[in-house]
LOPA-624779 format. One record per residue (C-alpha): residue in three letters; x, y, z. Coordinates in steps of 0.25 Angstrom, whole numbers. Layout:
N
<pt residuo="ALA" x="X" y="Y" z="Z"/>
...
// end
This chain:
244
<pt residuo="UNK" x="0" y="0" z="0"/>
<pt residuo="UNK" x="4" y="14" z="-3"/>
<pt residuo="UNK" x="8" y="23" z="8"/>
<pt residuo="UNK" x="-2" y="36" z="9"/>
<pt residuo="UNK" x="5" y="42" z="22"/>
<pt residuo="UNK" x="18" y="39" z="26"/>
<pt residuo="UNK" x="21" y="45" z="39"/>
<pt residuo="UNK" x="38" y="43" z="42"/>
<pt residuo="UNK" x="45" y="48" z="55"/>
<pt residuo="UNK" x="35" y="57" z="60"/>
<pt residuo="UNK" x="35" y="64" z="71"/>
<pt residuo="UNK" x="27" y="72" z="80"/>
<pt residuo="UNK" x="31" y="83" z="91"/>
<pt residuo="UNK" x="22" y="92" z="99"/>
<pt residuo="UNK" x="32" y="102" z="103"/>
<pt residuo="UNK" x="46" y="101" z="104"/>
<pt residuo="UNK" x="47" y="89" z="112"/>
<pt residuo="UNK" x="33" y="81" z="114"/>
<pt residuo="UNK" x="33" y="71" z="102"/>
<pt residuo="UNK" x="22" y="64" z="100"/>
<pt residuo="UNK" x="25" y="55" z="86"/>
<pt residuo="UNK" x="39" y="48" z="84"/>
<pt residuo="UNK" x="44" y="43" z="72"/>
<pt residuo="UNK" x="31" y="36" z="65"/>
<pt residuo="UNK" x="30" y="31" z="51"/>
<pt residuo="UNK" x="19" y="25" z="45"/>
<pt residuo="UNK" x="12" y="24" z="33"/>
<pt residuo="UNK" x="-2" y="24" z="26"/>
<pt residuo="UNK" x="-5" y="17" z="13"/>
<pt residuo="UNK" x="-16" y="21" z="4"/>
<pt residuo="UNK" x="-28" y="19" z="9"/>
<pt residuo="UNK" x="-25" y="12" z="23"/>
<pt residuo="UNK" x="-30" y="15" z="36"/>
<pt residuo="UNK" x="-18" y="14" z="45"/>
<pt residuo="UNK" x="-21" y="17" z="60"/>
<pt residuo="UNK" x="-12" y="24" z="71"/>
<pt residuo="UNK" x="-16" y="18" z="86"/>
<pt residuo="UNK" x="-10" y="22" z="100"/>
<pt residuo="UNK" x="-15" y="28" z="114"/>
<pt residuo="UNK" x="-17" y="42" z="114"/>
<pt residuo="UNK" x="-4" y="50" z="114"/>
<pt residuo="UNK" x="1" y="39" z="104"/>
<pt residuo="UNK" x="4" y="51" z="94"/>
<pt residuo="UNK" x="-6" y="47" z="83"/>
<pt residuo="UNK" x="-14" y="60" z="82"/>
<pt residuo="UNK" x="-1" y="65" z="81"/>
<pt residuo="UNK" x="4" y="56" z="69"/>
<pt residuo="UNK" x="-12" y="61" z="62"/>
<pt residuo="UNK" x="-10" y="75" z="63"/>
<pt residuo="UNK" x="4" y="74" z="57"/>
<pt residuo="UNK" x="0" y="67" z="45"/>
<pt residuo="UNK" x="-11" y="78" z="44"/>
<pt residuo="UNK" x="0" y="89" z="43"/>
<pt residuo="UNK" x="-5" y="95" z="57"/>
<pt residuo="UNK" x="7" y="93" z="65"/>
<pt residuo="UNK" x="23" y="94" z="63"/>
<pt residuo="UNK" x="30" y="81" z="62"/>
<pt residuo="UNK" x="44" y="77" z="59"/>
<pt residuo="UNK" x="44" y="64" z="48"/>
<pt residuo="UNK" x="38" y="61" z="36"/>
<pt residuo="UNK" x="25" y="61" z="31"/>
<pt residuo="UNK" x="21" y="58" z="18"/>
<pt residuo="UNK" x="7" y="56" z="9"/>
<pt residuo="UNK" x="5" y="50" z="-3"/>
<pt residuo="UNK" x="18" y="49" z="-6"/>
<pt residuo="UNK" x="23" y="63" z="-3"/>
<pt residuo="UNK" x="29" y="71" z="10"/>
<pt residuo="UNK" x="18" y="80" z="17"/>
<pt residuo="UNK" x="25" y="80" z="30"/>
<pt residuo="UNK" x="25" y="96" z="29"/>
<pt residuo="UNK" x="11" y="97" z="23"/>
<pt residuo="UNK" x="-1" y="105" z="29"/>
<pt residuo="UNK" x="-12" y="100" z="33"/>
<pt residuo="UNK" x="-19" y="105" z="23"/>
<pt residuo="UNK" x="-10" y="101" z="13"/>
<pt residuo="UNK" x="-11" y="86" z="18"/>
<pt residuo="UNK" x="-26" y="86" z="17"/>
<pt residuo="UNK" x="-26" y="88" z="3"/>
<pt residuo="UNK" x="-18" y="79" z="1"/>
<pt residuo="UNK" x="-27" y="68" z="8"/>
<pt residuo="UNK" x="-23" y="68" z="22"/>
<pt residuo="UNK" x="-35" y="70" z="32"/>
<pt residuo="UNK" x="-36" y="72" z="48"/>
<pt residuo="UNK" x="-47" y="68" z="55"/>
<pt residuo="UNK" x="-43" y="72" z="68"/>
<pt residuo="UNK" x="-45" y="66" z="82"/>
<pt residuo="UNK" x="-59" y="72" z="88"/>
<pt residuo="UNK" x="-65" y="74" z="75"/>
<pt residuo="UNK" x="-64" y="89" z="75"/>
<pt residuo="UNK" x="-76" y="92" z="67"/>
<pt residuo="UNK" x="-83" y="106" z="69"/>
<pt residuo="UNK" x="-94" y="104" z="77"/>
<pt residuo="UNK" x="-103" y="116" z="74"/>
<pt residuo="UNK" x="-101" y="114" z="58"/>
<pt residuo="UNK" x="-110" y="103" z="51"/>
<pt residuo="UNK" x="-107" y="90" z="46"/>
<pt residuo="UNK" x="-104" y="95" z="33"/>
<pt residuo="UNK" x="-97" y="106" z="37"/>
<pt residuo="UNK" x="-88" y="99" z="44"/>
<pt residuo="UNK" x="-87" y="90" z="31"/>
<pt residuo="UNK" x="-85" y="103" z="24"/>
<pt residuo="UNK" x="-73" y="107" z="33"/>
<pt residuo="UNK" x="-64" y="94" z="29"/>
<pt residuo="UNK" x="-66" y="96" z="15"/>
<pt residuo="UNK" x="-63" y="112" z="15"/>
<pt residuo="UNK" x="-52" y="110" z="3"/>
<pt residuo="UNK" x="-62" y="105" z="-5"/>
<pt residuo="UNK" x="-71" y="112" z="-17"/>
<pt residuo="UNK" x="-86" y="113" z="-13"/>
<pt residuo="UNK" x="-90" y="101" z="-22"/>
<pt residuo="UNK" x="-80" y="91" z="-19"/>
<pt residuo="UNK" x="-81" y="96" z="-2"/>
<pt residuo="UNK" x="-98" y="92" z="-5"/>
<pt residuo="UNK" x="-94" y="80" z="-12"/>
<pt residuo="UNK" x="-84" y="74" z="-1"/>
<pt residuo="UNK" x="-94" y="78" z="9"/>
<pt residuo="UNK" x="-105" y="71" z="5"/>
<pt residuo="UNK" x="-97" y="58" z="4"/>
<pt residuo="UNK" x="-92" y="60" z="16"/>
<pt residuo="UNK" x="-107" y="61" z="20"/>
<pt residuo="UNK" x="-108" y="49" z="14"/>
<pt residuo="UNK" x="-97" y="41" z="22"/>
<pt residuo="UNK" x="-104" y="44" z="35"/>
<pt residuo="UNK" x="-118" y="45" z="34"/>
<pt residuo="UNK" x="-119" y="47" z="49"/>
<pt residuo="UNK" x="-116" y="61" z="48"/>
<pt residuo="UNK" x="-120" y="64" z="33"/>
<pt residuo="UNK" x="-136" y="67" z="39"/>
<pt residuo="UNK" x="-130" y="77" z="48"/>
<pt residuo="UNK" x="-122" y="83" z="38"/>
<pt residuo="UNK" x="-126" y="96" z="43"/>
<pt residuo="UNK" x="-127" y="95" z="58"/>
<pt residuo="UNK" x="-119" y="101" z="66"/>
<pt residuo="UNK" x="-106" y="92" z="68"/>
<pt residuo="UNK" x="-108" y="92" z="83"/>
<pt residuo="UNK" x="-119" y="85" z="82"/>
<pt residuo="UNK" x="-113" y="72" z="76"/>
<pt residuo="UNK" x="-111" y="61" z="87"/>
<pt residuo="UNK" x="-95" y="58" z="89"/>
<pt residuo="UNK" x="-95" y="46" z="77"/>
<pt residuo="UNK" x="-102" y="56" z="68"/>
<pt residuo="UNK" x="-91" y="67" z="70"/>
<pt residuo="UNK" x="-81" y="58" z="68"/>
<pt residuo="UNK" x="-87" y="52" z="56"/>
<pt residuo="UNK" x="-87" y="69" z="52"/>
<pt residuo="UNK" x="-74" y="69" z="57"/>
<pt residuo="UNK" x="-68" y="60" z="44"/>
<pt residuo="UNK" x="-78" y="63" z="36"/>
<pt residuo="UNK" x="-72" y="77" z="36"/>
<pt residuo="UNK" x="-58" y="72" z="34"/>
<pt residuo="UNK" x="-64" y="63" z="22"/>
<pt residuo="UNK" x="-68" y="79" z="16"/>
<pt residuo="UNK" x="-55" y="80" z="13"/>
<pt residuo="UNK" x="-55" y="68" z="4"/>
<pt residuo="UNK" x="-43" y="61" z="12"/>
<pt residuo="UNK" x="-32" y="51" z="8"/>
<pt residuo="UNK" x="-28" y="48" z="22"/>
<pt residuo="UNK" x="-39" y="51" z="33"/>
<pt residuo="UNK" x="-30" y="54" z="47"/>
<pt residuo="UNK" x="-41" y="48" z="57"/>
<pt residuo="UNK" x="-37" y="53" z="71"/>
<pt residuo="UNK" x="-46" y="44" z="82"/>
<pt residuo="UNK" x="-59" y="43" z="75"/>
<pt residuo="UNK" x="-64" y="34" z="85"/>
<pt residuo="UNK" x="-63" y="43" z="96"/>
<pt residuo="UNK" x="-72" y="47" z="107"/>
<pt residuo="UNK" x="-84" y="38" z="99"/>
<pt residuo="UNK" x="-93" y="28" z="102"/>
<pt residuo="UNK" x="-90" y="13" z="98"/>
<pt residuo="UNK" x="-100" y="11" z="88"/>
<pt residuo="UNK" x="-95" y="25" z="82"/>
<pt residuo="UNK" x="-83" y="21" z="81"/>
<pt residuo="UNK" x="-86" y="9" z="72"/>
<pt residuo="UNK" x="-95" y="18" z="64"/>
<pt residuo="UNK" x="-81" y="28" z="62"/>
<pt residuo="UNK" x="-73" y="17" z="59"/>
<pt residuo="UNK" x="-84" y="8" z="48"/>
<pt residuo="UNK" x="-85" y="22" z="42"/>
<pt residuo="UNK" x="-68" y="23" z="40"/>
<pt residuo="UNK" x="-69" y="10" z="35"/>
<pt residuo="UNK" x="-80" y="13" z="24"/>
<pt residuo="UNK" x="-71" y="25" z="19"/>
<pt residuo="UNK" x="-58" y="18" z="18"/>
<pt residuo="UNK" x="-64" y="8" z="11"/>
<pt residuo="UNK" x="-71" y="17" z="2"/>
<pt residuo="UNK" x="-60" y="27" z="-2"/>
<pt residuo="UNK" x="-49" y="20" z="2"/>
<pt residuo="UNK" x="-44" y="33" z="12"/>
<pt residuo="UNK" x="-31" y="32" z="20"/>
<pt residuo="UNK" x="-35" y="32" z="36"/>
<pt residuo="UNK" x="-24" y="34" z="46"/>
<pt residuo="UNK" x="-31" y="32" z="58"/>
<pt residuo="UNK" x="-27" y="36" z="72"/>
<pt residuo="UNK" x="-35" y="28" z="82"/>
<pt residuo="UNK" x="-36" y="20" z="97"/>
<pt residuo="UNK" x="-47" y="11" z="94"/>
<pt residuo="UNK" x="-39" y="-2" z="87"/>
<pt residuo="UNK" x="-52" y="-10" z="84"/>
<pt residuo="UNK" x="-58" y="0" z="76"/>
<pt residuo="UNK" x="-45" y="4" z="70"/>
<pt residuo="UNK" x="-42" y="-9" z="64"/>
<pt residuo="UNK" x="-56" y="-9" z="57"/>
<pt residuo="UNK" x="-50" y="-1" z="46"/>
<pt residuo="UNK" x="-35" y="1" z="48"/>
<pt residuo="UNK" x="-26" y="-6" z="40"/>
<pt residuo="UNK" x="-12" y="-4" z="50"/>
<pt residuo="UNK" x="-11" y="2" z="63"/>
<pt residuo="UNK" x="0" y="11" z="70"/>
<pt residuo="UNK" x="2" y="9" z="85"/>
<pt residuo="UNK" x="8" y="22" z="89"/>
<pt residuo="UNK" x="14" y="25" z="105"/>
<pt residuo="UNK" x="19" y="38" z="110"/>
<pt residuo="UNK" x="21" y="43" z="96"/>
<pt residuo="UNK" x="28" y="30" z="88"/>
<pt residuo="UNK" x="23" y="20" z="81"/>
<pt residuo="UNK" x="25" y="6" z="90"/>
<pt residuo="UNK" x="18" y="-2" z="81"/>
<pt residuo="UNK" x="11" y="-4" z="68"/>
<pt residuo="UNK" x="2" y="-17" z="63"/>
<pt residuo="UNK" x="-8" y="-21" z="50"/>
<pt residuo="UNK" x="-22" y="-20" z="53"/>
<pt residuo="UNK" x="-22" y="-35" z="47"/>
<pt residuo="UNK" x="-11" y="-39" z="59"/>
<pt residuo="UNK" x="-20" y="-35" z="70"/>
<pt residuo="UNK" x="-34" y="-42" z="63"/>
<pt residuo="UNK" x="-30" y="-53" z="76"/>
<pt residuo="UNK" x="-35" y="-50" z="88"/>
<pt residuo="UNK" x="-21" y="-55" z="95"/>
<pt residuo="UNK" x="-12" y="-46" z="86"/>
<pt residuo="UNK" x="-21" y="-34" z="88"/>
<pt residuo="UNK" x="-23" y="-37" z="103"/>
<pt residuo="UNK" x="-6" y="-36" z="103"/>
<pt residuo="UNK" x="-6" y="-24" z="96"/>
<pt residuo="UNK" x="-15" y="-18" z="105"/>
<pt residuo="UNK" x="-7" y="-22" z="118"/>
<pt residuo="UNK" x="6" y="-18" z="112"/>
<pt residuo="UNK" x="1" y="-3" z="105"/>
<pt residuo="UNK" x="-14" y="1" z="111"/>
<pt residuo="UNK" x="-16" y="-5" z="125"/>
<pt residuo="UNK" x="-29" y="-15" z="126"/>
<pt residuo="UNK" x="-37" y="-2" z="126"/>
<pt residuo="UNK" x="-38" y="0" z="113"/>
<pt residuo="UNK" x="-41" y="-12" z="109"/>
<pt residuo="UNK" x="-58" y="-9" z="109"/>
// end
């Protein structure tokens, strides 16, 4: 498989001293979903919002081929890299749409309606409240607005920052069914930052382990389908807690 994103020596620093990634390298093809797990502190929001351009790092990264380790933000977006952060972030006193509007603001006003209603179409959940205030949505909705609004940007890697946080079992599956209908519908890139393994190997094709800031571990999807294998990689990176 291709490479989409290679990510080589990077680091991250909070100041002059605090460093919070350390020498990671890792790579994800075209249209794979590989996963980054850890505990909190592990340093994977940090690795996201470096691959976003929203953070100085030392290293390389580069996409599709080319070198975009100095490259804004912006400029990453229309290339195809997307973040969804942690917390959803949506705009609470905007409408669905709205907010839908807000991830596409680079587009023209044809294409922008376009990708919108598709979008609409990928969750239905929220597509008859399309112009409700975005408050209003229960937490799996939001977060189902939440990419959805990334998607706007017509994304060849979605950056997935804890999509199962803070909701209810059952929305969870709901998140994770939808993610799965769209990788296998459009073929997107998903790197996916997330605690919860059992979702996490529903879709993901290789998972990261990640403690204070390196990489301690790496293992195929495929590998951890037995429940021993995953079991050990769960004592040896996570801790029996995140096993559920």
């Amino acid at each position: 498989m291709t490479d989409l994103l290679s990510v080589s020596g990077l680091s991250v620093f909070y100041g002059a001293k605090a460093q919070a990634v350390e020498d990671v390298s890792f790579a994800v093809g075209q249209g794979a979903v590989v996963a980054l797990l850890g505990a909190n502190g592990a340093g994977k929001t940090s690795i996201m919002k470096a691959v976003a351009g929203l953070i100085p790092v030392r290293g390389s990264i580069r996409f599709d081929g080319e070198d975009v380790t100095a490259l804004p933000t912006r400029e990453r977006v229309r290339r195809g890299i997307v973040y969804v952060p942690e917390g959803r972030e949506i705009v609470g006193n905007m409408t669905v749409r709205e907010n839908l509007v807000l991830g596409g603001y680079h587009l023209g006003g044809r294409e922008r309606r376009t990708r919108s209603e598709t979008v609409l179409d990928l969750f239905p959940e929220i597509a008859n409240k399309a112009d409700r205030a975005a408050w209003r949505l229960s937490g799996g909705e939001q977060q189902m607005l939440a990419i959805g609004r990334g998607l706007m940007a017509g994304p060849r890697l979605l950056l997935l920052d804890e999509p199962s946080l803070g909701l209810a079992p059952m929305l969870v599956r709901r998140v994770f069914d939808r993610l799965g209908a769209i990788r296998k519908e459009t073929g997107l890139a998903i790197m996916l930052v997330e605690q919860n393994l059992a979702m996490t190997m529903r879709i993901c094709d290789e998972l990261h382990f990640l403690r204070g800031g390196q990489l301690v571990g790496h293992r195929s999807a495929e590998a951890l389908r037995d429940s021993a294998a995953r079991q050990e990689a769960i004592d040896a990176y996570l801790g029996a807690a995140s096993a559920a």
